[in-house]
VOMARLO-636070 format. One line per field, with one value per residue (C-alpha): residue number from 1; x, z, y. Coordinates in steps of 0.05 Angstrom, whole numbers, plus 5000, padded with zeros to 4 digits. Each point is the difference from the previous one (the first is absolute). Example, Ala and Ser with C-alpha at 12.3 -4.5 7.8 and 13.67 -1.06 7.14 Angstrom:
# residues 2
resi 1, 2 .
u 5246, 5027 .
w 5156, 4987 .
v 4910, 5069 .
//
This chain:
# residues 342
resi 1, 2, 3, 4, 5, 6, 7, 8, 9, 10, 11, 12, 13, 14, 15, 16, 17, 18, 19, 20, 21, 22, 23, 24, 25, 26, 27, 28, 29, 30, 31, 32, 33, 34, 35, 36, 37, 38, 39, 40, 41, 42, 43, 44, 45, 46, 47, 48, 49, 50, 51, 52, 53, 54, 55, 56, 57, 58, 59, 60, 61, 62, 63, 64, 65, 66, 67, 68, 69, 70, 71, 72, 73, 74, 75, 76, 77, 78, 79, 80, 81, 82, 83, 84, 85, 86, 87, 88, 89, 90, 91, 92, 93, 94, 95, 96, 97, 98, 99, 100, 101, 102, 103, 104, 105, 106, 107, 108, 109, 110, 111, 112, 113, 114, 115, 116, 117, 118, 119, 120, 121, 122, 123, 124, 125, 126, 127, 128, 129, 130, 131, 132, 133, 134, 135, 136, 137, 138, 139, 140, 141, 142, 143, 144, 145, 146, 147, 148, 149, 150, 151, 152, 153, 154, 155, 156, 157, 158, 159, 160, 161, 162, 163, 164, 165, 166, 167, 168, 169, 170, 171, 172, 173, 174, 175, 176, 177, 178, 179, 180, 181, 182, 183, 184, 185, 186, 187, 188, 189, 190, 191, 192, 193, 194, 195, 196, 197, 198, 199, 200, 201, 202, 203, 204, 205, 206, 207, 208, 209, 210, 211, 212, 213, 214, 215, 216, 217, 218, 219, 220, 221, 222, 223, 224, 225, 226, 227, 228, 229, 230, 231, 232, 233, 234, 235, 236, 237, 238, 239, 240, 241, 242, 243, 244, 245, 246, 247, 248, 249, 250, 251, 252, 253, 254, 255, 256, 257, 258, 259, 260, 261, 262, 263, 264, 265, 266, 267, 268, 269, 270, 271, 272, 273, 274, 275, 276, 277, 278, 279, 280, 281, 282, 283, 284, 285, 286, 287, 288, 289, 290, 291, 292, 293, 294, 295, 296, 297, 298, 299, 300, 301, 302, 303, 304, 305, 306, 307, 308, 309, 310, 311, 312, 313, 314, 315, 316, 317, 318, 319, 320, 321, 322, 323, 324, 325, 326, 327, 328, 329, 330, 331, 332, 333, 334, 335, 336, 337, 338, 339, 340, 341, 342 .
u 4734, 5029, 4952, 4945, 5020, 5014, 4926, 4971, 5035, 4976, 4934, 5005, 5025, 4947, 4935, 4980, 5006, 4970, 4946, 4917, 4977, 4929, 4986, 4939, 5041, 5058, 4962, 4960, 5091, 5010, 4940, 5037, 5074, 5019, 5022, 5068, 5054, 4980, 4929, 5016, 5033, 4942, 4949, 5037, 5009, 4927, 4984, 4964, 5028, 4953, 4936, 4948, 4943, 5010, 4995, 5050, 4962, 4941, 5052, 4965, 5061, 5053, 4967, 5045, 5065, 5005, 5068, 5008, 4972, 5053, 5065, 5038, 5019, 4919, 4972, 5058, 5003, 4966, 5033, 5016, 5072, 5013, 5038, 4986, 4956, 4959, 5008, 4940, 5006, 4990, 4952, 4951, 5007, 4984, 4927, 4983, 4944, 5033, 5044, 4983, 5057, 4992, 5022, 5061, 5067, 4968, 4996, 4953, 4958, 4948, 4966, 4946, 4930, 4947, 4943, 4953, 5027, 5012, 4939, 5034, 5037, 5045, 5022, 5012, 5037, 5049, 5029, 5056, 5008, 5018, 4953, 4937, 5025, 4997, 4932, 4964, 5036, 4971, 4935, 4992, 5026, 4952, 4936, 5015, 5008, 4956, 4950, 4951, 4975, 5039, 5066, 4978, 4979, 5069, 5037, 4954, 5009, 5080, 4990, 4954, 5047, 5065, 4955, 4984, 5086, 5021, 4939, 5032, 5080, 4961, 4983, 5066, 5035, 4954, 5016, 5076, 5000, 4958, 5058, 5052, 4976, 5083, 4985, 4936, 5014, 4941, 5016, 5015, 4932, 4930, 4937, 4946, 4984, 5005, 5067, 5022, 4987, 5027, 5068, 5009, 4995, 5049, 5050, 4998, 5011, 5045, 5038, 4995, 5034, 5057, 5022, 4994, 5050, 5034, 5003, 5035, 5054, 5010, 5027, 5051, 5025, 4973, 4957, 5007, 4946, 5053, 4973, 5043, 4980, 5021, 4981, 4986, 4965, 4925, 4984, 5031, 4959, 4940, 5026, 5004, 4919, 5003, 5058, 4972, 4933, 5034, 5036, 4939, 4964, 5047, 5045, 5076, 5055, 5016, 5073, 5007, 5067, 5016, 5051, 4993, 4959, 4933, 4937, 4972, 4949, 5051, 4993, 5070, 5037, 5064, 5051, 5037, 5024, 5045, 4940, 4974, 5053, 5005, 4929, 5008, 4940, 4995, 4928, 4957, 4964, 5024, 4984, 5053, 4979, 5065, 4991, 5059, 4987, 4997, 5075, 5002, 5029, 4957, 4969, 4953, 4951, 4969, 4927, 4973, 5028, 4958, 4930, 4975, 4933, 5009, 4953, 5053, 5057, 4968, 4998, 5062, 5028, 4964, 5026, 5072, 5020, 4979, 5043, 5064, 4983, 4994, 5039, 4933, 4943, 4948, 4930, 4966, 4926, 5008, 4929, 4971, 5048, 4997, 5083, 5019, 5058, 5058 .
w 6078, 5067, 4984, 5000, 5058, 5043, 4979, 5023, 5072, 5005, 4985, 5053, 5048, 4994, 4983, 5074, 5015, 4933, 5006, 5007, 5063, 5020, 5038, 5046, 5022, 5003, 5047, 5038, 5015, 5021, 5050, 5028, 4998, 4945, 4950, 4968, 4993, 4920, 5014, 5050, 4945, 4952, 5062, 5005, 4918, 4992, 5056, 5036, 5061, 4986, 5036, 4957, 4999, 4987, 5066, 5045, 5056, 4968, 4989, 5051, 4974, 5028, 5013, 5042, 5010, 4939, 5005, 5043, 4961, 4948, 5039, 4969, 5064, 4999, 4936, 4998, 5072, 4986, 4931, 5001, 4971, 4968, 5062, 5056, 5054, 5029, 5068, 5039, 5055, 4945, 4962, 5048, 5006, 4939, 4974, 4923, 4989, 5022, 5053, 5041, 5046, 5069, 5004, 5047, 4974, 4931, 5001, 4944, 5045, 4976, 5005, 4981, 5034, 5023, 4982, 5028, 5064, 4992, 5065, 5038, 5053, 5017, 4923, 5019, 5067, 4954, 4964, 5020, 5000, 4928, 4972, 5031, 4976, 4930, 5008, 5028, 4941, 4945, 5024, 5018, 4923, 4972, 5034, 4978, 4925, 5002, 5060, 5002, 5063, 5006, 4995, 5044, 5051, 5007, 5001, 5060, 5034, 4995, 5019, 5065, 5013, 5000, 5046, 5046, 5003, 5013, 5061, 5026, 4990, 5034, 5063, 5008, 4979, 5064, 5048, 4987, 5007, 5066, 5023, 4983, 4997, 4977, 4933, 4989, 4940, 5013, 5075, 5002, 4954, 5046, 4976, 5027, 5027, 5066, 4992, 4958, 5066, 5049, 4961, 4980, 5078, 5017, 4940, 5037, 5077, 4969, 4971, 5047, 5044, 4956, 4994, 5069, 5005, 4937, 5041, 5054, 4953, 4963, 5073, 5008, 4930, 4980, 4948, 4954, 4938, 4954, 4941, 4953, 4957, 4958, 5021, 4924, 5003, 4978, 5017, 5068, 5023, 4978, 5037, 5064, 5012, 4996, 5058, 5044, 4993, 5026, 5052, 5032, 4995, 5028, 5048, 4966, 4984, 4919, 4991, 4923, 4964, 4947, 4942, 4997, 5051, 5050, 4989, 5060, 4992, 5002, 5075, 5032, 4934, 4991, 4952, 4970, 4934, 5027, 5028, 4923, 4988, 5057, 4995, 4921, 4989, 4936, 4999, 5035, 5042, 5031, 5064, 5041, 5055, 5045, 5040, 5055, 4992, 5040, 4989, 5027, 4931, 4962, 4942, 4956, 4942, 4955, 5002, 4967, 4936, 4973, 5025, 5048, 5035, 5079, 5001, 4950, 5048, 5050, 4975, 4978, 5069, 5033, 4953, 4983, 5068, 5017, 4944, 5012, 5079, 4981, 4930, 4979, 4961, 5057, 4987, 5013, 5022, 5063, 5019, 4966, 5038, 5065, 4994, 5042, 4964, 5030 .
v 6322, 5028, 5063, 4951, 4962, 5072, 5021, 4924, 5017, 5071, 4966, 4948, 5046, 5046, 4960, 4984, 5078, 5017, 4944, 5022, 4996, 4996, 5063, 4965, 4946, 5040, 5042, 4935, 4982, 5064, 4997, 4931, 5025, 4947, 5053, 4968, 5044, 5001, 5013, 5049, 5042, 4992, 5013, 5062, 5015, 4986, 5059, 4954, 5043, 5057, 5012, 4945, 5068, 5078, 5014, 4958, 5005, 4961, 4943, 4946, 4946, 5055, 5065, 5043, 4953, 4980, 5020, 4954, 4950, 5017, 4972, 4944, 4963, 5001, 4969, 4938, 4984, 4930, 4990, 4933, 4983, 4933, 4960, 5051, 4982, 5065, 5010, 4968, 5056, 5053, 4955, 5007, 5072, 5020, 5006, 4970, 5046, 5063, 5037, 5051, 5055, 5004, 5069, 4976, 4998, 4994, 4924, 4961, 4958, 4950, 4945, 4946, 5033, 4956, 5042, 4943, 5021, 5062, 5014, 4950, 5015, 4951, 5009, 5073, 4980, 4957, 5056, 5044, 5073, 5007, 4949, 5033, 5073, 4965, 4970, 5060, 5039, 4946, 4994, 5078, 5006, 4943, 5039, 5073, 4977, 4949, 5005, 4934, 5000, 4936, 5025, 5075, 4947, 4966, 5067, 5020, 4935, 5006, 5071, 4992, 4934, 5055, 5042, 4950, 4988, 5071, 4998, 4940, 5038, 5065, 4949, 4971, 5068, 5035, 4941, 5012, 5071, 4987, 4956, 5044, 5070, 5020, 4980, 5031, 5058, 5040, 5004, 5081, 5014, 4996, 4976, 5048, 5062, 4985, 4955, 5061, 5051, 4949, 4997, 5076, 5020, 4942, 5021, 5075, 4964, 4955, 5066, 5048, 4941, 4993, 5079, 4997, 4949, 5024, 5074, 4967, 4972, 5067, 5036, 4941, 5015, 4926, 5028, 5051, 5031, 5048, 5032, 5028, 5061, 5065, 5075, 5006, 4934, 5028, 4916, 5003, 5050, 4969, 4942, 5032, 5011, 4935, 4989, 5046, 4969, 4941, 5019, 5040, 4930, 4958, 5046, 4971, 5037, 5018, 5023, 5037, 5001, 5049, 5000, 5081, 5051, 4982, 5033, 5020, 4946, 4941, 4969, 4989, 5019, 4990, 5012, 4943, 4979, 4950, 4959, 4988, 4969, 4957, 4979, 4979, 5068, 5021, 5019, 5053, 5006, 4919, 4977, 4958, 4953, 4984, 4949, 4964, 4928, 4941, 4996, 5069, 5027, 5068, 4973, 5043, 4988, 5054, 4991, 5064, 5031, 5059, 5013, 4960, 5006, 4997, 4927, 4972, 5026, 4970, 4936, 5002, 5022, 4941, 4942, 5021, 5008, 4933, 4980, 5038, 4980, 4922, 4993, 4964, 5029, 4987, 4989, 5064, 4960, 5037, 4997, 4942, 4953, 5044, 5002, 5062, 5056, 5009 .
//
C-alpha cells in the first residue's frame, strides 16, 4: 500500500512537468512572455529554442537574436500568478505580440504599435528614444521579409521622419557650436583647401613663435630637452637624424645623456648613468622635457620613447610643456581659438 501511495505522489509531483504541451501555443506564450515556470521547461524540452528553419538566419520569428529570445526572465515576464497583481508601469511596457532589443543596455522594449498611424507624425513625436528604435526595427523587418508596398512605404516614412530629426539635431548641434566654438570636436580639422593652407602656415607662425620663446627659456635654464641614449644603441643613432633635424629647424638647444661612451654624432653628450636613474629611464633612446614650474620647482615628463619622427616631437614639445607649465592638460586649439603660446 505505501508503495502504491509513494508511486501516486511521484505521479502527482511530476504530471504538470510531464504533461503534453501544445508546441504552437506554447510558442504564441513564449512570443507574449507568459511562459509558466512549467511550460518554460517544456518550451525548452521541446527545443522550441532552436532556430524554427535550417538556416537561422531565415528565422523571421527570431532570426539572428534568437538567443535572445531564449532568456527566461523573457518568455514569463507577464505570467500572471494567481493573487499577484502585474505591475501597471511594466504592463505597459511590454508588447503582447512581440519584443524587440534596443541595442542599449540590452533591455526588452515593446509595445502596442499603431500601424494606422504609423505615417503620422504626431504618433511618431509621442514615442521615446527606445520605442522608435523598436518601431523602425519592426517595420524595417516586416518589409525585407515581407515587402508589400504597404509595409516598404511605412519603413520609408519612419525612415525619412528619423532623417528629418537628425537635420533638425544637425541645426541646433551647428547653432551651439556657433555659440560656443570651445566645444566644437572638429575644431583642429579644416574643411577645404583653402582653410587647410590658411591653418598649415598659421601652425608654422604659431611654432616658429613658440621655439622662439621656448629658446629664450632654454638660456635661463627654464627649459630643458635631454635625451638619453647608449653608444651601442643602433636605435639612438637613428634617433639623432631626427634631433638634429630639429634643432636646425627650430634653433633650441638638445643636451644627450649616455649610460656608456658618445659617438661623435651625439650633440652636447654627456656621460651619465646616474641621470637614468634619476629620471625613472629605462628605455633608449627617451626624450626628457624638464620644465621649472609655476611653483618654480623642475618638473619633467618623458614624451618620446623609441623612434620618434621630429613632427611627433614637435607636438609633443608644444603640449607637454604647457602641461608641466600649468599642471592642466591644456587644449592645444592654438589657432582655431586664436589663443596665443606661451
Amino acid at each position: 500500500m505505501y508503495v502504491l501511495l509513494f508511486f501516486f505522489f511521484l505521479g502527482g509531483f511530476f504530471g504538470t512537468v510531464g504533461a503534453d504541451y501544445d508546441k504552437g501555443e506554447l510558442m504564441r506564450k513564449a512570443e507574449r512572455g507568459e511562459l509558466s515556470e512549467e511550460e518554460y521547461e517544456a518550451f525548452i524540452k521541446y527545443g522550441l529554442c532552436k532556430p524554427l528553419k535550417e538556416n537561422f538566419l531565415e528565422d523571421r520569428e527570431r532570426g539572428w537574436v534568437y538567443g535572445e529570445f531564449c532568456i527566461k526572465e523573457n518568455l514569463t515576464r507577464n505570467y500572471r500568478k494567481a493573487g499577484k497583481k502585474v505591475d501597471k508601469k511594466r504592463k505597459d511596457n511590454t508588447n503582447p505580440k512581440g519584443m524587440g532589443i534596443t541595442g542599449t543596455g540590452g533591455e526588452i522594449v515593446g509595445f502596442d504599435i499603431d500601424r494606422n498611424r504609423v505615417r503620422d507624425d504626431k504618433y511618431l513625436d509621442s514615442l521615446n528614444a527606445k520605442q522608435f528604435r523598436y518601431l523602425i526595427q519592426e517595420l524595417m523587418d516586416e518589409a525585407t521579409y515581407n515587402p508589400t508596398p504597404e509595409n516598404v512605404e511605412n519603413y520609408l516614412y519612419v525612415q525619412d521622419y528619423m532623417g528629418r530629426k537628425a537635420m533638425r539635431f544637425a541645426r541646433v548641434w551647428q547653432q551651439v557650436i556657433l555659440s560656443n566654438p570651445s566645444l566644437n570636436p572638429y575644431g583642429r580639422f579644416t574643411r577645404n583647401q583653402w582653410e587647410e593652407k590658411i591653418y598649415f602656415k598659421q601652425k608654422i607662425e604659431d611654432r616658429k613663435k613658440f621655439f622662439s620663446n621656448l629658446k629664450k627659456k632654454m638660456s635661463k635654464e627654464d627649459v630643458g630637452i635631454y635625451v638619453f641614449v647608449s653608444g651601442n644603441c643602433k636605435y639612438c643613432h637613428l634617433e639623432m637624424d631626427v634631433i638634429h633635424s630639429l634643432i636646425a629647424d627650430y634653433g633650441i638647444t638638445v643636451v644627450t645623456v649616455s649610460k656608456d661612451f658618445c659617438p661623435e654624432n651625439f650633440p652636447n653628450c654627456r656621460v651619465k648613468p646616474a641621470a637614468f636613474v634619476r629620471f625613472d629611464v629605462s628605455v633608449t633612446p627617451t626624450v626628457v622635457l624638464v620644465v621649472k614650474g609655476s611653483d618654480s620647482k623642475l618638473k619633467f615628463q618623458a614624451i618620446a620613447v623609441g623612434l620618434t619622427s621630429e613632427t611627433t616631437l614637435v607636438n609633443r614639445i608644444v603640449y607637454y610643456y604647457k602641461y608641466l607649465k600649468t599642471g592642466k592638460h591644456v587644449d592645444d586649439r592654438t589657432v582655431i581659438w586664436g589663443k596665443e603660446d606661451d
